[in-house]
N, C-alpha and C positions, 0 to 999 in steps of 0.2 A: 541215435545212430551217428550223428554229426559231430559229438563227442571227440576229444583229443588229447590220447591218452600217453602216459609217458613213454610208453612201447614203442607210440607210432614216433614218434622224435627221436629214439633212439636207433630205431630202426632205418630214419631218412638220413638220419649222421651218417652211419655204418656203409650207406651206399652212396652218399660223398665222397667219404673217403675214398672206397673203392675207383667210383668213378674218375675222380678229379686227383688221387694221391694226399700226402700230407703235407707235401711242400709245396703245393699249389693253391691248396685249398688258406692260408691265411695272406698269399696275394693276392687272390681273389677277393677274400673279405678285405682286405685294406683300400685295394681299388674302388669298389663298390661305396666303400665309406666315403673316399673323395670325391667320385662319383655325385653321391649326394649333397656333401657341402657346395662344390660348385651350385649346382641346381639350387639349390637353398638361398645361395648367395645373389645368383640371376634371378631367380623371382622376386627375390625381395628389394634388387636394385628394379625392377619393372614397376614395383606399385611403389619407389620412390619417384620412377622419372614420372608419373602418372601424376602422383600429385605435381611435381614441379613444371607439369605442364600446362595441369590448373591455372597457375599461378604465372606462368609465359604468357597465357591467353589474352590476359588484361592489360591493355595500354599501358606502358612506363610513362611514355611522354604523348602528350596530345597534340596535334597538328593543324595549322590552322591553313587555312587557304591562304593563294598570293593575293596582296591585296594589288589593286590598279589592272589594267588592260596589257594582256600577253597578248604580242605580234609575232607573227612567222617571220623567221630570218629571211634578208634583206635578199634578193637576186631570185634568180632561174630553178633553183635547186642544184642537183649534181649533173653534171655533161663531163661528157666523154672528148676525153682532148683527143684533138686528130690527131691522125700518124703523122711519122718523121717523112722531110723532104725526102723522094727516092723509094717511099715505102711502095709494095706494092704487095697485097693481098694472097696468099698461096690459091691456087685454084683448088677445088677439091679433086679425088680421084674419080673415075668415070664409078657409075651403080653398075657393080653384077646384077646379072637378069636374076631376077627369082628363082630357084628353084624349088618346088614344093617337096618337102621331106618323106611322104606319105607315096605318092607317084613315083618317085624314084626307086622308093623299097619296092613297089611294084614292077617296076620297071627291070627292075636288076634281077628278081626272080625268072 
């Protein structure tokens, strides 16, 4: 039953054609072709980077520790230089009182 006969192939052309025209139907097939070269090309650069990833995993160069006693740099750390003579801080502006969002929609009804 599953069988594929040359009727039926001939049959699926004839309603390509139809469907798609004649001048369509070998853009299609060309695109499709490219289509696949891409992809063909992209998998095959994937199971290269794969291996060359292998092969990044592995130390080039080995590292050894510092040898002798590491100290922390000399002073305080970082501080904050004062302000310029004159400077004087802005005040902030006064808090609006809260209004809750929910009360107000009630409110206003």
């Amino acid at each position: 039953m599953g069988a594929l006969k040359p009727w039926h192939i001939i049959v699926f052309v004839v309603v390509l054609v139809l469907l798609f025209g004649a001048k369509r139907l070998p853009d299609a097939a060309r695109s499709l072709g490219r289509s696949l070269r891409i992809i063909k090309a992209e998998t095959k650069g994937l199971v290269d980077d794969n291996n060359d990833v292998a092969e990044k995993a592995e130390p080039q160069h080995s590292r050894t520790p510092l040898q002798g006693d590491v100290y922390p740099p000399q002073g305080q750390g970082y501080q904050q230089a004062p302000p310029p003579q004159g400077y004087q801080q802005p005040t902030p502006p006064p808090a609006a009182p809260y209004v809750d969002p929910v009360q107000q929609r009630t409110n206003d009804r």
